[in-house]
C-alpha positions as CSV (number, residue, x, y, z in Angstrom):
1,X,23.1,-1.8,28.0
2,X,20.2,-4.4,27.4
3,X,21.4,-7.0,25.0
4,X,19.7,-6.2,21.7
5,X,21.3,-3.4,22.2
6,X,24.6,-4.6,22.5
7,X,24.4,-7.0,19.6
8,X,23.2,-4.0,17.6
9,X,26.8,-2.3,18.3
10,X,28.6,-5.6,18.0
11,X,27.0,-5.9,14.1
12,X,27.6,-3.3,12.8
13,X,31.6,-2.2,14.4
14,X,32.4,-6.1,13.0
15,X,30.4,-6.1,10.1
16,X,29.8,-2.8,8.7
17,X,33.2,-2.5,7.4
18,X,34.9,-5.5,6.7
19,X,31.4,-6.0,4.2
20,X,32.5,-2.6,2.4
21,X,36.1,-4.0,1.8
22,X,34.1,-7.4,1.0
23,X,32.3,-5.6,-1.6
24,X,35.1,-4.0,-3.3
25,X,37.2,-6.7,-3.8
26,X,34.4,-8.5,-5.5
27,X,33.8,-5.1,-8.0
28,X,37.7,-5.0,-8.7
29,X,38.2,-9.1,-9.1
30,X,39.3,-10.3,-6.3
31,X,39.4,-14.5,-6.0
32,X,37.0,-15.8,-4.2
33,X,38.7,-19.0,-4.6
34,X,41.2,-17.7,-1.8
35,X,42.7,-20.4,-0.1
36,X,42.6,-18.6,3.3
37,X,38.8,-19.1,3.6
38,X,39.1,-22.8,4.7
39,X,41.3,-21.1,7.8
40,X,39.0,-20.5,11.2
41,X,38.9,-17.0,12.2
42,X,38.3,-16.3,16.3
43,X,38.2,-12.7,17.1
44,X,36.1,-10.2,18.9
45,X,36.6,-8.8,23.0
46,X,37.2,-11.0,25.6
47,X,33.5,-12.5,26.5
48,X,32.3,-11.9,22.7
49,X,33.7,-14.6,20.1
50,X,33.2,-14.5,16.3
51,X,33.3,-17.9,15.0
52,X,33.7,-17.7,11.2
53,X,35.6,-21.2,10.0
54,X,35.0,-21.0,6.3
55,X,34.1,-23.6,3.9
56,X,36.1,-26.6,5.5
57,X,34.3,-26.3,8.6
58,X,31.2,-25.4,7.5
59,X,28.2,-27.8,5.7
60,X,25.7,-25.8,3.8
61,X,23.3,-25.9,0.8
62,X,20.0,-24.7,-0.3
63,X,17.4,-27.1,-1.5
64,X,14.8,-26.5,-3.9
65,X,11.2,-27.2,-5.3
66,X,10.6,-28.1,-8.9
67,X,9.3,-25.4,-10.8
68,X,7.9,-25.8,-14.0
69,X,9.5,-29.1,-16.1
70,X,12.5,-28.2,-14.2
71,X,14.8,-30.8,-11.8
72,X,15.7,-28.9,-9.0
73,X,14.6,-31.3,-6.3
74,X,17.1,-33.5,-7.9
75,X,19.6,-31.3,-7.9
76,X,22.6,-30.4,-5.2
77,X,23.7,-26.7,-4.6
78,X,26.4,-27.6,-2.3
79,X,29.2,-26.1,-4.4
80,X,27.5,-22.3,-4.7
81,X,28.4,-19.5,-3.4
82,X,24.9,-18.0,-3.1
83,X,21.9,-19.0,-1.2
84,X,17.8,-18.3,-1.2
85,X,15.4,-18.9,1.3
86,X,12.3,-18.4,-0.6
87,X,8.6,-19.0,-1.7
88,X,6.6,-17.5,-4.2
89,X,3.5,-18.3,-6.8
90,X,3.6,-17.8,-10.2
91,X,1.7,-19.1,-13.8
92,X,3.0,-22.3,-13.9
93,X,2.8,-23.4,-10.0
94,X,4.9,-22.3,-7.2
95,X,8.4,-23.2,-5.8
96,X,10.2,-23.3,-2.6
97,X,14.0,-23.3,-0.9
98,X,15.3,-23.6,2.2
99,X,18.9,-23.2,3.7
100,X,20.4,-26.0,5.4
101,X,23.9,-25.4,7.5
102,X,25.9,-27.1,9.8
103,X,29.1,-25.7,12.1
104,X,31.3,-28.9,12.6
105,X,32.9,-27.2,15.2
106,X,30.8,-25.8,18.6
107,X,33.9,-23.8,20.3
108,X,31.8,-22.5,23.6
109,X,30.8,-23.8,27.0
110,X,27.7,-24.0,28.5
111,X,28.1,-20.9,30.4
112,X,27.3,-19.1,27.4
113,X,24.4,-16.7,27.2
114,X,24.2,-16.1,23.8
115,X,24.8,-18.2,20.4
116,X,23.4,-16.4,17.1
117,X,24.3,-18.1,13.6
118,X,24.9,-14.8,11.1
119,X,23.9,-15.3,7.5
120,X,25.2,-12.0,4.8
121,X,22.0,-11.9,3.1
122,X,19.2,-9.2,2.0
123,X,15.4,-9.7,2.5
124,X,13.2,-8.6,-0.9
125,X,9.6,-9.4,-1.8
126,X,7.4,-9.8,-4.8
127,X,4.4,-8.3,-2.6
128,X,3.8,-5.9,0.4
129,X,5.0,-8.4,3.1
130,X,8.9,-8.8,4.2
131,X,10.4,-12.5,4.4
132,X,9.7,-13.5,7.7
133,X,12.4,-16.3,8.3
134,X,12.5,-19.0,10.8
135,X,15.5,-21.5,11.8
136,X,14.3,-24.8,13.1
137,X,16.8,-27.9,14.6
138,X,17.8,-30.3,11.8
139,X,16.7,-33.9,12.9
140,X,18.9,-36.4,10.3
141,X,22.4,-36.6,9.4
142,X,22.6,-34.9,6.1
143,X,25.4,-34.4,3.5
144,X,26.3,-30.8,2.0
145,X,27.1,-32.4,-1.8
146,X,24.4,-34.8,-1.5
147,X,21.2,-33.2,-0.2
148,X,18.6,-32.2,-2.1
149,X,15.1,-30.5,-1.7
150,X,13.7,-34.6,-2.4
151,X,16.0,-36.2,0.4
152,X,16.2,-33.1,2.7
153,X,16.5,-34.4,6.2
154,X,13.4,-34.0,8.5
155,X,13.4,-31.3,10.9
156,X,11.8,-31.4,14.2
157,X,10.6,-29.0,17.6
158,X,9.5,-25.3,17.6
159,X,11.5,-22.7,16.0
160,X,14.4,-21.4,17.4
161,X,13.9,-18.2,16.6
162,X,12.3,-15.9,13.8
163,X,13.7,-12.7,12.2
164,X,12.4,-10.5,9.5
165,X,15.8,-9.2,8.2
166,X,16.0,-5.2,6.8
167,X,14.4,-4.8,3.3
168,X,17.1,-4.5,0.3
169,X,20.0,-3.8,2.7
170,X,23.2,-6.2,2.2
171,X,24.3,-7.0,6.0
172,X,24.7,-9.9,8.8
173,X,21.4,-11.0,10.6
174,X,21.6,-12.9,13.5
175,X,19.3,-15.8,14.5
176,X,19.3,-16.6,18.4
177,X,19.7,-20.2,18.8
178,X,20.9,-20.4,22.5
179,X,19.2,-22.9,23.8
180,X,19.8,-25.2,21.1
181,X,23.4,-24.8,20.6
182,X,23.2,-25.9,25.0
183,X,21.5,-28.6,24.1
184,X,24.4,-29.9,21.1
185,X,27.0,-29.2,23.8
186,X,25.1,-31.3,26.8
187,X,24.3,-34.4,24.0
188,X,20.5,-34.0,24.5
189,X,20.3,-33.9,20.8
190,X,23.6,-34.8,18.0
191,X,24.4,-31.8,15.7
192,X,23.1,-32.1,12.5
193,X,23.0,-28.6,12.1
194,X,19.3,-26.3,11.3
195,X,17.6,-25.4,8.8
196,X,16.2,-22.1,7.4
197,X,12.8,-21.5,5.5
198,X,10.5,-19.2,5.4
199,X,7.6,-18.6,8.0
200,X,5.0,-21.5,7.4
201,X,6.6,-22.0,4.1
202,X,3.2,-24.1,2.8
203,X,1.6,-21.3,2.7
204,X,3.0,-19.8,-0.1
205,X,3.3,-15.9,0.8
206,X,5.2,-14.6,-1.9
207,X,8.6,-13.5,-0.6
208,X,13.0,-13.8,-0.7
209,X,15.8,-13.5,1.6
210,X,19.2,-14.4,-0.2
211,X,23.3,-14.3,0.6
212,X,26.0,-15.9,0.6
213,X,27.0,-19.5,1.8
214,X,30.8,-20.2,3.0
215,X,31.4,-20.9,-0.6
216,X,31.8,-17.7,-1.0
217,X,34.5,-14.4,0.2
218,X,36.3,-15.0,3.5
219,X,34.3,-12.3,5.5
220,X,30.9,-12.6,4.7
221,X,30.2,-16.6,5.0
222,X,27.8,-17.6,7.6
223,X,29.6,-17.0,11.0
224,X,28.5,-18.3,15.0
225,X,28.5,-14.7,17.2
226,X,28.8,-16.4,21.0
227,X,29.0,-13.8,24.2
228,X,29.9,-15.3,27.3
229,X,29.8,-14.7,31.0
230,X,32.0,-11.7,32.1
């Protein structure tokens, strides 16, 4: 089995269900205050590792454009529990976010051949095009309850990797970010985390991929999905 094809299995047997229970406890009340989420969880088979520390190990906000007379370039969005990678043009100008995240932790060697950050999130659009969403290395330290879209940390190299997730479907998507993560391990660059945004964001091609930040439920924040040698 090729691996796109493995990962395919691998998303959906971890993911498929533990989102339904997800979703159900969210309908019927369930806290998402739970004081659990701050706990690491490590499981999958012996060479596969899912890597899903929760809020305390995890830095992450969205930043965003003014819109309008609005402040949102001022403003911080480390607290939510929701993010938006998004761009679209409207009467009164256009705006843009972008998703910043950082795993404190890197628990792998560098005999891994795959690393793949997972964002829960769902890909809609205001025109015929899906979001086609890139994740490019973060080049500045940066703080998750201080950044904002006006002192967003630079960003620097190619893109990692680019993915244009299902359209209205509510599930993990994986970006492959390998070589990077091999990098952060040998030192060749510090770990200030990446960032998400759209595909050539400046060009302003109406479109929004949303989900959840590790603010949020215990089993669908952002989680690192790392296969290793057999």
């Amino acid at each position: 089995m090729n691996l796109e094809a493995k990962l395919s299995n691998l998303r959906f047997t971890k993911f498929f269900i533990p989102y339904l229970v997800s979703l159900c406890f969210t309908f019927f009340g369930c806290n998402d205050d739970d004081s659990s989420s701050s706990n690491p969880v490590e499981s999958g088979s012996s060479n596969t590792i899912y890597f899903q520390p929760g809020r305390n190990g995890i830095e992450d906000a969205r930043v965003e454009e003014n819109t309008g007379n609005s402040n949102h370039a001022n403003t911080n969005y480390g607290n939510e529990a929701d993010f938006w990678i998004e761009k679209y043009s409207y009467n009164e100008g256009h705006k843009l976010s972008r998703f910043f995240i950082k795993f404190n932790s890197l628990p792998y060697d560098l005999d891994v051949i795959y690393v793949g950050i997972g964002l829960f999130g769902f890909n809609s659009t205001y025109d015929v095009q899906s979001s086609i969403i890139d994740v490019q290395r973060v080049s500045q330290p940066w703080g998750e309850n201080s950044i904002t879209w006006n002192n967003q940390p630079s960003f620097s190299g190619g893109v990692c990797d680019s993915k244009t997730p299902p359209t209205d479907q509510f599930l993990v998507n994986y970006w492959d970010i390998t070589n990077l993560a091999k990098d952060w391990k040998r030192g060749t660059y510090p770990n200030y985390g990446v960032v998400f945004r759209h595909h050539r964001d400046e060009e302003l091609t109406n479109g929004h991929y949303g989900g959840k930040t590790s603010e949020s439920l215990n089993d669908i924040t952002p989680i690192l999905m790392i296969i290793k040698k057999n």
